[in-house]
TORSE-185714 format. One line per field, with one value per residue (C-alpha): residue number from 1; residue in one letter; chain; x, y, z. Coordinates in pm, whole numbers. Layout:
# residues N
marza: c(NUM,...)
rofi: c(A,...)
torlo: c(A,...)
east: c(X,...)
north: c(Y,...)
up: c(Z,...)
//
This chain:
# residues 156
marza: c(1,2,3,4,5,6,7,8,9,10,11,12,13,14,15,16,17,18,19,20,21,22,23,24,25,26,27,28,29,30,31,32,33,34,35,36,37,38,39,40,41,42,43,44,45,46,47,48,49,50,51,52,53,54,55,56,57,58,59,60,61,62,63,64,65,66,67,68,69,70,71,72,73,74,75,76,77,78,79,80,81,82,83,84,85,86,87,88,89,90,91,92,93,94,95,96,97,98,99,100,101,102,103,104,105,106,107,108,109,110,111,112,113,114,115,116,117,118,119,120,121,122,123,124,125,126,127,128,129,130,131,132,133,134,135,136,137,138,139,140,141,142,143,144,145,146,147,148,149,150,151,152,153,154,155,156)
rofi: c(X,X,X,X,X,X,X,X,X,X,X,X,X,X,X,X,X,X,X,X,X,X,X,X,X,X,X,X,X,X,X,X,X,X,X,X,X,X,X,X,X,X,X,X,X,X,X,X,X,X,X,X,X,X,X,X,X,X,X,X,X,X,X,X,X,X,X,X,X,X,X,X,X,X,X,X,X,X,X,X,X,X,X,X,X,X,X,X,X,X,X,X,X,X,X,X,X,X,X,X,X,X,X,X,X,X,X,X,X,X,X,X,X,X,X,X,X,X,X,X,X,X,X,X,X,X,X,X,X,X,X,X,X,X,X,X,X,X,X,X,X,X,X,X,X,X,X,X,X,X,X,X,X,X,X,X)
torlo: c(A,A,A,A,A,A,A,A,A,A,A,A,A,A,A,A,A,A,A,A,A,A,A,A,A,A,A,A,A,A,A,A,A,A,A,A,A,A,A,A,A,A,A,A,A,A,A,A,A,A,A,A,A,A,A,A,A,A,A,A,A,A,A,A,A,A,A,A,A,A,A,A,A,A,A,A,A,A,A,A,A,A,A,A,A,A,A,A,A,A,A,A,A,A,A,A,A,A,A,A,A,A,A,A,A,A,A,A,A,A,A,A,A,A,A,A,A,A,A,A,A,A,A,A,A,A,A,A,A,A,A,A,A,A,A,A,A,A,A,A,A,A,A,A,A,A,A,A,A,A,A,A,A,A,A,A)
east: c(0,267,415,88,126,473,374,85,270,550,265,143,500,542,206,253,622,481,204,493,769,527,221,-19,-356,-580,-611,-492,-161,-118,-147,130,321,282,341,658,792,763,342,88,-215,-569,-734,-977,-643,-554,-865,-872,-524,-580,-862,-628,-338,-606,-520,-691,-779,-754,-831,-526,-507,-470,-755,-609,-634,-380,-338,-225,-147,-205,140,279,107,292,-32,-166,-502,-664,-537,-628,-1004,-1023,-873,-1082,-1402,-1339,-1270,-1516,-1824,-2050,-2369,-2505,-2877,-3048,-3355,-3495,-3200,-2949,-2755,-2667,-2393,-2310,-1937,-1762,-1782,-1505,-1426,-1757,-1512,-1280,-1538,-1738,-1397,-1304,-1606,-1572,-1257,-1366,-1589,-1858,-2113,-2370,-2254,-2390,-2214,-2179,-2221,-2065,-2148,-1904,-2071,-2320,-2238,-2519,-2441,-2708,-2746,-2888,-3157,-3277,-3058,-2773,-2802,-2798,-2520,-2305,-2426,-2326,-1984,-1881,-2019,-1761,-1499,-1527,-1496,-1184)
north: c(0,246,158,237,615,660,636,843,1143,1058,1015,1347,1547,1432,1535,1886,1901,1765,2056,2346,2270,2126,2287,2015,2079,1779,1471,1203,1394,1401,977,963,1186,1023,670,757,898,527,543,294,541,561,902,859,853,1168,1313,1241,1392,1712,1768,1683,1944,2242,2200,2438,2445,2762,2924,3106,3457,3195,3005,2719,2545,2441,2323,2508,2545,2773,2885,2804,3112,3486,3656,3709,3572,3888,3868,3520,3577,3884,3657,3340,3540,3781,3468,3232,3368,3410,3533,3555,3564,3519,3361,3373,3345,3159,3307,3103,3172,2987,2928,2853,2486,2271,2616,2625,2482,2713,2981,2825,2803,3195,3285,3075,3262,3596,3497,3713,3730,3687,3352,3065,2816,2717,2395,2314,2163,2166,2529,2606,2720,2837,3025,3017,3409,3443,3621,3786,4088,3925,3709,4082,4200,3879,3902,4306,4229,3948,4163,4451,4201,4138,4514,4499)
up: c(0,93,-276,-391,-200,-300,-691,-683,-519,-794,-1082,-976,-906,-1253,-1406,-1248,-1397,-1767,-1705,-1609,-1889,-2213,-2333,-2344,-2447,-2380,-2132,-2391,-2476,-2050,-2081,-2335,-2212,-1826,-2002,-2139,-1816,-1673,-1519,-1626,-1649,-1812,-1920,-1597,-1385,-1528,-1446,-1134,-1056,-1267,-1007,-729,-798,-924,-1272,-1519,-1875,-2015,-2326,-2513,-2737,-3015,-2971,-2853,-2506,-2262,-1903,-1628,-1289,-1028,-979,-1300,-1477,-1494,-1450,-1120,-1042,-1140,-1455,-1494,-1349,-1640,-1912,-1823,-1814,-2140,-2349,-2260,-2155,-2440,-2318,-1908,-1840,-1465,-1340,-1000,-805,-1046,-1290,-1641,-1809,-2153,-2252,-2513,-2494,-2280,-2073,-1828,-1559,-1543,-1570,-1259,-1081,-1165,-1059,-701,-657,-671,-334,-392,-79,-304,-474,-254,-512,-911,-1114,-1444,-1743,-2065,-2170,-1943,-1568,-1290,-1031,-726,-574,-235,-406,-738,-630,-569,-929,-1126,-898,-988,-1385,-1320,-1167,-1429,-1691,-1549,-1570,-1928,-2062,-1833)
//
């Protein structure tokens, strides 16, 4: 079991190392690229440890996508909350006390995840889909205030 433990936290020292020195753009190229460093994984592996060190897939200036860390990014998390939400929110409409917000598709994650890291007292939580995210207000108030502040954001 402890072997078990020991290759895990080298699987992922080595998944956050392939993440910091190689763009790498989707889940599969992660497998290969973990497989030829010596791990025996499966895509659902990788998913799972993505999750686990906070890995984020971000859209780029080019239009491509690529995975990220926390701390392996120049921008501050500002910057990374503006660029996030400029690029992939397409269109933000609320209801009751929930506020939808469509994506471009494969980015409602990180968008949900921005958008828990701003802490707004409003936000009570957000779920996401592949390009769809709702975020649950305290009330209809607080759902425009959110939809205001995000939409502030974007003309950043």
């Amino acid at each position: 079991m402890e072997r078990s433990k020991r290759t895990t936290a080298e699987r992922l020292k080595t998944l956050r190392e392939i993440i910091k020195t190689e763009p790498t753009s989707t889940q599969q190229e992660l497998v290969e690229k973990l497989k030829q460093a010596g791990f025996k994984v499966t895509q659902s592996t990788v998913s799972r440890d993505l999750k686990k060190i906070g890995a984020m897939k971000v859209f780029l200036p080019d239009g491509t996508y690529e995975y990220t860390l926390p701390e392996a990014t120049s921008l501050t998390i500002d910057e990374r909350i503006v660029t996030i939400v400029k690029k992939s929110i397409l269109d933000m409409q609320y209801r009751s006390p929930i506020l939808v917000i469509k994506t471009v598709p494969g980015t409602a994650r990180s968008v949900a995840r921005a958008i828990d890291s701003l802490q707004l007292k409003k936000a009570i939580g957000s779920i996401a889909g592949d390009d769809t995210v709702f975020v649950l207000a305290q009330d209809d108030v607080g759902a425009f205030e959110i939809k205001e502040k995000l939409h502030d954001i974007m003309e950043k």
